[in-house]
C-alpha positions in Angstrom: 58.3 280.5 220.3 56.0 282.8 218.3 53.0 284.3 218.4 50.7 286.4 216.5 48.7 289.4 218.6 45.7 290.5 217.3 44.5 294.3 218.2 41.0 294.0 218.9 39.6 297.2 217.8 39.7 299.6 214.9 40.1 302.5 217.2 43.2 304.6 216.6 43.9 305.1 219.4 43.9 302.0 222.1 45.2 301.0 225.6 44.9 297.3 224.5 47.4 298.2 221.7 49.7 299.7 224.2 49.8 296.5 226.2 50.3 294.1 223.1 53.3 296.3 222.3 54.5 296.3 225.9 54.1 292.4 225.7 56.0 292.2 222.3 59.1 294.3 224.1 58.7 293.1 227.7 58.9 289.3 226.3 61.3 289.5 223.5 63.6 287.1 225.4 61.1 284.4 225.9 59.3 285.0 222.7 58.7 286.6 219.4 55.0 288.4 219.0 53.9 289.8 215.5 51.3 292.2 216.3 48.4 292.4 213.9 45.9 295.2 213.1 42.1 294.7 212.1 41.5 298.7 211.3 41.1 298.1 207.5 39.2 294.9 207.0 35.6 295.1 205.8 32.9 293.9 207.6 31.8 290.5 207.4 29.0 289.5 205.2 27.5 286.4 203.5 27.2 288.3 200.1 30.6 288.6 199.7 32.2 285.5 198.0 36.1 286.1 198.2 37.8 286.1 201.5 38.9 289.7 201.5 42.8 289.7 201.1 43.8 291.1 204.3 41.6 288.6 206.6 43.8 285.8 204.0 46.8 287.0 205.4 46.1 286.8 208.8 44.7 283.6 208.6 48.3 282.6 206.5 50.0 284.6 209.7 47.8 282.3 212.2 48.8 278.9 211.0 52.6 279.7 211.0 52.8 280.9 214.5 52.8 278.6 217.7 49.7 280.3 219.1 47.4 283.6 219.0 47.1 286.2 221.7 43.8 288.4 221.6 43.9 291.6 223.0 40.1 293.0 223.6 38.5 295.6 224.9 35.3 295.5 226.3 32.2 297.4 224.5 28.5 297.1 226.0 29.6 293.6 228.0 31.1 292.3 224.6 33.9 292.4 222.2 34.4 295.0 219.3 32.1 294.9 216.4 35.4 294.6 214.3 36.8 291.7 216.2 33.7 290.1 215.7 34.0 290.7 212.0 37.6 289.1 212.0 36.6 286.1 213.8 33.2 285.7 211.8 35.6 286.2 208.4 38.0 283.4 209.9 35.3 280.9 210.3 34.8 280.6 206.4 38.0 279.8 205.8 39.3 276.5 205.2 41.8 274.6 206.4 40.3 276.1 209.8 43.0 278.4 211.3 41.7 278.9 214.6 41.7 274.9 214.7 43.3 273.1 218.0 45.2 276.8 217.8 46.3 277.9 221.2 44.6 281.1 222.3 45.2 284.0 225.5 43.3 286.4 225.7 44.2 289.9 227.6 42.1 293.1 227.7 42.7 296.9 228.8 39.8 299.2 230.2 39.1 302.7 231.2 36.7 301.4 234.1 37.5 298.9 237.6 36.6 295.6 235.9 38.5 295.4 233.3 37.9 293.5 230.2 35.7 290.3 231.8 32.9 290.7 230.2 34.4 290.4 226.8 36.6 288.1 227.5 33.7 285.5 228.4 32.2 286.6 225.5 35.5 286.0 223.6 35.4 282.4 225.2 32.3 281.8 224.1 32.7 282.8 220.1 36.2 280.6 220.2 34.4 277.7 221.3 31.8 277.1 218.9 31.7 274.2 216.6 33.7 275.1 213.8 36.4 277.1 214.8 37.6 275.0 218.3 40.4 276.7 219.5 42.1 276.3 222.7 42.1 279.0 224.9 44.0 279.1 228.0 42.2 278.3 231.2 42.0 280.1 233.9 45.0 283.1 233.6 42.8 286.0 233.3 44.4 289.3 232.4 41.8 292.1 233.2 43.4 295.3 233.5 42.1 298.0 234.7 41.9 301.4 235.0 44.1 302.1 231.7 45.0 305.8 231.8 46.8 305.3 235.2 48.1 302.2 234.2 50.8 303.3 232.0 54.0 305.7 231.9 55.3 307.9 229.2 56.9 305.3 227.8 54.2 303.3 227.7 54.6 300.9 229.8 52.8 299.4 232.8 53.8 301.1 236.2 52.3 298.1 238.5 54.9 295.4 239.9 51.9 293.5 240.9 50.5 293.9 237.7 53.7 292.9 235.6 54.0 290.4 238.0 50.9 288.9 237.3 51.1 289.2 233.2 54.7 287.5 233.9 52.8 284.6 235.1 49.9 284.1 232.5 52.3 284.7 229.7 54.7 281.8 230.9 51.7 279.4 231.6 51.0 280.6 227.9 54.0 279.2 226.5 54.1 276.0 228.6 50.3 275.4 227.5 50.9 276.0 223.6 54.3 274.0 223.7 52.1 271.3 225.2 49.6 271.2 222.7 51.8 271.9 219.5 52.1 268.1 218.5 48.5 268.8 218.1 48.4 271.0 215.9 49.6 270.1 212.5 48.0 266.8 212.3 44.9 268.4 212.7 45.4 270.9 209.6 46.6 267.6 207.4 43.2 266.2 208.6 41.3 269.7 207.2 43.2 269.2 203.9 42.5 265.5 203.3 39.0 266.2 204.2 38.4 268.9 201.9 40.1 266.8 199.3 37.5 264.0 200.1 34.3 266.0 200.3 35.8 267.3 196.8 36.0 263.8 195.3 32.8 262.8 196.7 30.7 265.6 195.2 32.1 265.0 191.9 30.8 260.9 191.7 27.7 261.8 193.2 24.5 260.7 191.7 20.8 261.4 191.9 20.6 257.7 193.1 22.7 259.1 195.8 20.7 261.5 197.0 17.7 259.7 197.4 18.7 256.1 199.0 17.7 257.0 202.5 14.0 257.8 201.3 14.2 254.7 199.8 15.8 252.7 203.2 13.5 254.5 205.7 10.1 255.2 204.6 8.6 252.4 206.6 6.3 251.8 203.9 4.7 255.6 203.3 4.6 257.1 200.4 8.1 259.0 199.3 7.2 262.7 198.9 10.0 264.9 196.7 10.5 268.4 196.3 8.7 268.3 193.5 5.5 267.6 196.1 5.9 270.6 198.0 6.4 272.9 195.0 10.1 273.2 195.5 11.1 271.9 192.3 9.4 271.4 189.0 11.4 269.8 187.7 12.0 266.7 190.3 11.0 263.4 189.6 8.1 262.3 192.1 8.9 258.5 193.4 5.5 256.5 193.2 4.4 254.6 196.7 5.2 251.0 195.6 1.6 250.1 197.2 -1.1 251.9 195.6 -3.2 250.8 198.6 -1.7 253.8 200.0 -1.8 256.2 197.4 -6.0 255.9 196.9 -6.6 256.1 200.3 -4.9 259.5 200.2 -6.7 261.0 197.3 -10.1 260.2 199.1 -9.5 262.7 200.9 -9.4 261.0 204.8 -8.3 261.4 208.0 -5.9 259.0 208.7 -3.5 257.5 211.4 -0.6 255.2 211.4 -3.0 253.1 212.7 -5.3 253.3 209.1 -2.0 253.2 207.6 -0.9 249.9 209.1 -4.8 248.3 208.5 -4.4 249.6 205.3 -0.6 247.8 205.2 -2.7 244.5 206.3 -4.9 244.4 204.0 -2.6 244.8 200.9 -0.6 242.0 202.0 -3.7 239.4 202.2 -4.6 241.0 198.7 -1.4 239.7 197.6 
C-alpha cells in the first residue's frame, strides 16, 4: 500500500519528523510512505484566490495514495498554526481530497502526555462538514518524552513502544484496505457534482431565484433587496392584495391576527 505522511510543523528541527522517517524505514516491507513537508506554504487566507502551488500538489499527492498519516505535535493543547494552515488550504479545494480519505494520526512530545491534546483537536478539524475524512479509531500513538525516545540513529529505543506503533500501523492498513472501495466513487461523485452545480448556474434565471418567495409567502407582502437597501437596482414584487399594502403605509401595529382579518375582509370584497 501507500501512504502519504504529512510533517506537522514548520519547525526545522522536529521529533515528529524523526518518527515519520522511522515509520517510512521501519515499514518499508508492509508499505510505501512519501513523507511531506508544510515548511514553505503560505498561510491561509480568504484574500488569496489561487490555491498556492505547493498546497496543489499535496492535495494531487493525497488522492493518489491509499491513505494519509499525520504526524503532530502538540502546541498550547492544539495542533501547529501551520498544520492548521494546510488543512484550512485543503478545504477549498475541490474534488475534496481529504474526502472518505483514511487518516492516522501519530504525535511526538518533549513532555509525559504526549501529543493527546492535539490529536483530539486533530479529530475534531477532520471531522467537520466538508472535509469528512476517516480517521482511525481508537489506536492512539502519543509518544512521549522525545529526547530519550530516540538513538543516534534515530530511531526509537522502546520494544514496548515499537511494539505498540507495530500494532496501530497494521490496524492502519487493514482499516484503509477496508474502506478503499470507498473511495473513488466518492471523488467521481465530487466531479459530477461540480459539473452539475456548473451547468445549473449557467441556465439560471431571475425567475429562479425568486420562486420560493412566490410559493411561501402565505399571503404577505414579498419584500426584495431592493426593500432593505441592498440593491438599487432590484425589482420590488407588488403584494397581489393591496388590502395589505395600505394597511402598512398607515402606519399600524399589526399582528397575524390583523393580517388574517384583513385577509377576510378582502375576500368578501371580492
Amino acid at each position: 500500500m501507500k501512504f502519504i505522511a504529512i510533517v506537522g510543523t514548520n519547525a526545522s528541527f522536529s521529533y515528529n519528523r524523526k518518527l515519520l522517517w522511522y515509520m517510512k524505514k521501519h515499514f518499508t516491507k508492509e508499505a510505501q510512505i512519501e513523507i511531506v513537508e508544510i515548511t514553505d506554504l503560505p498561510l491561509f487566507s480568504e484574500d488569496i484566490r489561487e490555491i498556492p502551488e505547493g498546497v496543489q500538489k499535496i492535495a494531487e499527492a493525497i488522492r493518489e495514495e491509499d491513505g494519509l498519516i499525520f504526524s503532530t505535535p502538540e502546541y498550547d493543547h492544539a495542533i501547529t498554526a501551520a498544520l492548521k494552515s494546510l488543512i484550512e488550504w485543503l478545504s477549498w479545494i475541490k474534488p475534496q481530497p481529504l474526502n472518505s480519505l483514511p487518516v492516522m494520526i501519530v504525535g511526538v512530545s518533549l513532555g509525559n502526555m504526549g501529543t493527546v491534546f492535539a490529536q483530539e483537536n486533530l479529530r475534531q478539524i477532520l471531522s467537520s462538514p466538508g472535509l469528512d475524512a476517516f480517521v482511525l479509531p481508537s489506536n492512539q500513538f502519543l509518544l512521549g518524552r522525545a529526547a530519550e525516545a530516540f538513538n543516534q540513529q534515530d530511531e526509537l529505543i522502546d520494544e514496548r513502544t515499537i511494539s505498540w506503533l507495530e500494532h496501530c500501523f497494521n490496524n492502519f492498513m487493514i482499516y484503509s484496505k477496508t474502506l478503499k472501495p470507498m473511495r473513488l466513487p466518492s471523488l467521481k461523485k465530487e466531479n459530477n457534482k461540480e459539473i452539475i452545480e456548473s451547468e445549473e448556474s449557467k441556465n439560471s434565471t431571475e425567475t429562479d431565484e425568486v420562486w420560493w418567495t412566490k410559493e411561501t409567502n402565505q399571503g404577505l407582502p414579498v419584500l426584495s433587496d431592493a426593500d432593505t437597501g441592498a440593491s438599487e437596482y432590484e425589482e420590488v414584487i407588488e403584494p397581489e392584495n393591496s388590502a395589505y399594502l395600505q394597511f402598512l403605509e398607515e402606519g399600524e401595529t399589526w399582528k397575524f391576527d390583523d393580517i388574517g382579518e384583513l385577509r377576510g375582509k378582502s375576500e368578501e370584497e371580492d
